[in-house]
C-alpha positions in Angstrom: 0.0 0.0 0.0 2.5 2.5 0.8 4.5 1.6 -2.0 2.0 2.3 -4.3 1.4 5.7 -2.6 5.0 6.7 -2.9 4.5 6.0 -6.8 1.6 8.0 -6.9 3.0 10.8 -5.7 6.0 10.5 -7.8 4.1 10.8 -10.9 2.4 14.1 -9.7 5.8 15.5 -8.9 7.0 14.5 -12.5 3.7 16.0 -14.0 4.2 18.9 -11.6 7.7 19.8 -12.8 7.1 19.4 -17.1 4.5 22.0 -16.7 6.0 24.5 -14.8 9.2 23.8 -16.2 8.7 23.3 -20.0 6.3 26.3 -22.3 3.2 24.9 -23.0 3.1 24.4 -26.6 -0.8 24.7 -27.6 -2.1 24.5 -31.2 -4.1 27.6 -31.5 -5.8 28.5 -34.6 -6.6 32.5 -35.3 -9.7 33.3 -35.9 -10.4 33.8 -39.5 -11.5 37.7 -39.7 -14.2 37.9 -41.7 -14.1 38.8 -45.4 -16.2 42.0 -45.8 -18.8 40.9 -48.8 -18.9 43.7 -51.6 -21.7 45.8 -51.2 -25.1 44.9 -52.6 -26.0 46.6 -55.7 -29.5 47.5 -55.7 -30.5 46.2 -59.2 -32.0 49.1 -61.3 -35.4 47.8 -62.6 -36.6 47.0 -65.8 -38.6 49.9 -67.1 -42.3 48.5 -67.2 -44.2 48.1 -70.7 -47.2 50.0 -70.8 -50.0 48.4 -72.4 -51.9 50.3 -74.6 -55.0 48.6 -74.9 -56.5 50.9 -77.5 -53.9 51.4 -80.2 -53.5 54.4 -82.4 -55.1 54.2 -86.1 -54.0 55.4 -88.7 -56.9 58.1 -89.6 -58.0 57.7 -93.3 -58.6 60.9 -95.3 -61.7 62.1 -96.8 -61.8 61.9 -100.2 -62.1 65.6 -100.7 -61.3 68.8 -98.0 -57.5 68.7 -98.8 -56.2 71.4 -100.4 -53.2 70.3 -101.9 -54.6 67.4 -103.8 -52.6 66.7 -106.8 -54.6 65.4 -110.3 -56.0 61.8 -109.6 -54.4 59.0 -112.0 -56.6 58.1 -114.9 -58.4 55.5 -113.8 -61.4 55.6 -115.5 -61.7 53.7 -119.1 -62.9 55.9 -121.4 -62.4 56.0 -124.9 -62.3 58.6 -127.5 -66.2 57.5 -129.2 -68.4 60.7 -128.4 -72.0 59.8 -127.3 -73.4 63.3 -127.5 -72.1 66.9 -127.9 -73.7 70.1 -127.3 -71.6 73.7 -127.8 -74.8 75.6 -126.6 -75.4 77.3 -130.2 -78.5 75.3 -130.8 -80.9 77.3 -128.4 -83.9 74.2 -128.5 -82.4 71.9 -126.9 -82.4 73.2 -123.3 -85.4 75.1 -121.7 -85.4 78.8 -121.2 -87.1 80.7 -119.0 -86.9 84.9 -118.4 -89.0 86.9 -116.0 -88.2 89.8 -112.7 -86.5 87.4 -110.6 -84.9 84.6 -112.9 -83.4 83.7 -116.4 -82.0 80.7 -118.0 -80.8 82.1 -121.8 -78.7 81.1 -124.1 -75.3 83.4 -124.6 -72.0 82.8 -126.6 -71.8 78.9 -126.5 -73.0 79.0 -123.2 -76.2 78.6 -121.4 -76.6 80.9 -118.2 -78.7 80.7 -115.2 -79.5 83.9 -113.0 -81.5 84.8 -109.9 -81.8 88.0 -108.6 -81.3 88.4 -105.1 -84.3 86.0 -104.4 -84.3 82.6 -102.3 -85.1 80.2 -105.3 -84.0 77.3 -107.5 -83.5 77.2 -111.5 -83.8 74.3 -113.7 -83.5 73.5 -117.4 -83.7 70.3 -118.3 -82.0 69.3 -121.2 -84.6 68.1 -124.3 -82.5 65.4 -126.3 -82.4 61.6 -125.4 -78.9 61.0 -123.2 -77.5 57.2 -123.3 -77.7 55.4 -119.7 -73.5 55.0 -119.3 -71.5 57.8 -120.0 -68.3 59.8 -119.0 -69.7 63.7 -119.0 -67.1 67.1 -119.5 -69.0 70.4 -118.7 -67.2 73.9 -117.6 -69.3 76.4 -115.4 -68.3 79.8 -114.6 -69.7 80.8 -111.3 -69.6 84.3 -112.2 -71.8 85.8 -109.5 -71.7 83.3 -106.5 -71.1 83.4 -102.7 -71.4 81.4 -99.3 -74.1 78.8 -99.6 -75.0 79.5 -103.5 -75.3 76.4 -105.2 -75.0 75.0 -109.0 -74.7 71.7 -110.6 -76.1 69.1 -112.7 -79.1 66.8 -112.6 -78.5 63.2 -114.3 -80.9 60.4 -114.9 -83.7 62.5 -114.9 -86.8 60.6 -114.7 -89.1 63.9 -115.1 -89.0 67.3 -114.0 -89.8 66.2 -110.4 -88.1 62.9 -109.8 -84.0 63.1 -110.8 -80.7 62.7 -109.4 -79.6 66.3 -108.4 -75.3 66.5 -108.0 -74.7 70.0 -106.1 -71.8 72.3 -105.5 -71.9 75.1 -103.2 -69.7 78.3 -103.7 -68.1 77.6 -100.2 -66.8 74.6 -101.3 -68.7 71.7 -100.5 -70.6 68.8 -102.9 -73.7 66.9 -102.3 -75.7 64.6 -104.0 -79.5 64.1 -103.8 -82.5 61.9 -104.8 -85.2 64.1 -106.2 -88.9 63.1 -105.3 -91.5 66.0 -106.4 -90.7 68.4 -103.2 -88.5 66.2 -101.3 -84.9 65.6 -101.6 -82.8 62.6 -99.9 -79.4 63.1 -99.2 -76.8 60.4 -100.3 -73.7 62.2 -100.5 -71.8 65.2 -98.9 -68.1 66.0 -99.1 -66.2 68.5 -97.1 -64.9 71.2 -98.3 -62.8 71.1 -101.9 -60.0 73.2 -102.6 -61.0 72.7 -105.8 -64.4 74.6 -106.0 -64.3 78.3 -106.4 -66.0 80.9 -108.2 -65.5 84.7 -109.3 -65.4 86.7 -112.7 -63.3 84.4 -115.2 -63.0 81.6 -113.5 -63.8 77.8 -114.7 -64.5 74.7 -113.0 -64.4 71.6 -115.1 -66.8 69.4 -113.6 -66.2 65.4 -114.9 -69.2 62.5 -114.1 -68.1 59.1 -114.5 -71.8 57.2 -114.7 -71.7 53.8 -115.2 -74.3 51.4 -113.8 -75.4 52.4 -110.2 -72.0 54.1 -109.7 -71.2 57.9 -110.0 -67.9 59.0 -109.4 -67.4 63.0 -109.5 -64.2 65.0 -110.5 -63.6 68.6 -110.3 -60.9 70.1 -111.9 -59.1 66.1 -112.7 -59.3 65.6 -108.5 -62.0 62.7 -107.7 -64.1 64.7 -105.1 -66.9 62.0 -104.0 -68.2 58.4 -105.0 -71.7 56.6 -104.9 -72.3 53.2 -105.8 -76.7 52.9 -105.1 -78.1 54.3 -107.6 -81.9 53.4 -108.4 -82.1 54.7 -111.5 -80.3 53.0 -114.6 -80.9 55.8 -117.3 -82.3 58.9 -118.0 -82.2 62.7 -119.4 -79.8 65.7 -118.5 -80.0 69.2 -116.7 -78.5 72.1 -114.7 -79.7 74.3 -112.2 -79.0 77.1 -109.6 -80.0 77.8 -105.8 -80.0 81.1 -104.1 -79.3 81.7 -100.6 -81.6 84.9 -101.1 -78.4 87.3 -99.9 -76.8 88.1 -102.9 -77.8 87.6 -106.8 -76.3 84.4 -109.1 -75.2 83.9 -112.0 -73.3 80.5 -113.7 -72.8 79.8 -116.8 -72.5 76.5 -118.4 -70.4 75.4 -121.7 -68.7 72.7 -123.6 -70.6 69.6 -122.7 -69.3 66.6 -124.1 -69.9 62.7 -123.2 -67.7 60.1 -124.2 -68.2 56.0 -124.1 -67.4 54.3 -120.6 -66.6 50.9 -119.4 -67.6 49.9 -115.8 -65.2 50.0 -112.6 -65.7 47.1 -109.3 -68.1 49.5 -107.1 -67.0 50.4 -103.4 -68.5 50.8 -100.4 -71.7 52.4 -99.9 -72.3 55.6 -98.0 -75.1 55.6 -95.1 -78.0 58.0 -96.3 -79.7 60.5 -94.3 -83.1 62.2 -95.4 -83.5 66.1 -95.8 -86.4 68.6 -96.9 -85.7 69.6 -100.5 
């Protein structure tokens, strides 16, 4: 027993001695410092597409109201057989009328329409037989004519009260009408046409293309309107006048010549309003 207490205590003297005696050799590791990170970028982001959930159009333009219109190709067939002439020397063929408000006479190679200062219409009706399809030349000279003052030409007359009625206003506008007795429906109206305008010595050349139950109308070589209804497959001629009542009128018409067509594919048809005559 006591020799195994004298061991024991020899051992803790030996331990006793290497550690106070001898540097303590201990493994330590350094603490990693930590690695500062970049800083975040805050990501910039994508811009967000708008939706447009009604789309621009492209806005189409009306056959007439521009004024810089240049001459409209030559699309229309026609060919060089004249169907009927008239140089206004042959004073029987047109009616004439003459009294203290209105006149319809014949002049130089012209046949001229007046009203004085009174709130009326003038026809003449032309007296010869016209074929159904035709391409028509006329001139007018709006001599005397101001804000709503209208002229034009009646085609496919059926009689003096039932016609097709093609009217242009001095300010510039051109509508077309279906003639019943004293009431008128509207079919067709433009806005305003650079190419209408009236004055001493001035000339509007006025073109119908008629073929079928399409009208196409040209002023000056410009196509102005287009209606594709008609009701009526033939008929006679005519001009006329319409006062406003402000001022007196005066137009003259000359030079009417129409030539042989050949039908065009129709268009679209334009809605139809009705209107007092």
């Amino acid at each position: 027993m006591l020799r195994h207490s004298r061991l024991a205590i020899f051992l803790i003297t030996v331990l006793g001695i290497f550690l106070t005696g001898c540097d303590a050799v201990w493994l330590v590791l350094p603490t990693p410092t930590p690695t500062a990170l970049p800083p975040t970028s805050t990501a910039t982001p994508l811009p967000t597409e708008t939706r447009i959930w009604f789309p621009p159009t492209e806005t189409p333009t009306p056959i007439a109201g521009s004024g810089n219109r240049t001459p409209t190709p030559d699309l229309r067939p026609v060919d060089e057989e004249v169907l009927y002439r008239d140089d206004f020397t042959e004073d029987s063929q047109w009616d004439q009328v003459s009294n203290s408000t209105m006149t319809a006479s014949y002049g130089i190679n012209e046949l001229t329409l007046a009203l004085k200062e009174v709130k009326q219409t003038l026809y003449s009706f032309n007296l010869d037989p016209i074929p159904s399809d035709y391409y028509l030349e006329i001139l007018i000279e709006p001599s005397l004519c101001s804000g709503g003052d209208q002229y034009g030409f009646l085609f496919r007359t059926q009689s003096r009260q039932e016609f097709y009625r093609l009217m242009m206003s001095c300010d510039g506008r051109i509508q077309l009408d279906l003639v019943r007795g004293n009431a008128a429906v509207r079919l067709m109206e433009t806005e305003q046409s650079a190419q209408l305008f009236s004055g001493p010595e001035v000339t509007v050349k006025l073109n119908l293309w008629l073929v079928g139950d399409g009208v196409r109308v040209y002023v000056n070589d410009v196509l102005q309107a287009e209606y594709y209804k008609l009701q009526w497959y033939d008929g006679g001629i005519g001009v006329f006048i319409r006062s406003s009542g402000e001022n007196a009128l005066t137009v003259s018409f000359s030079d009417l010549l129409l030539r042989n067509v050949q039908p065009l594919p129709p268009t679209p048809v334009p809605s139809v309003t009705s209107t007092p005559d």
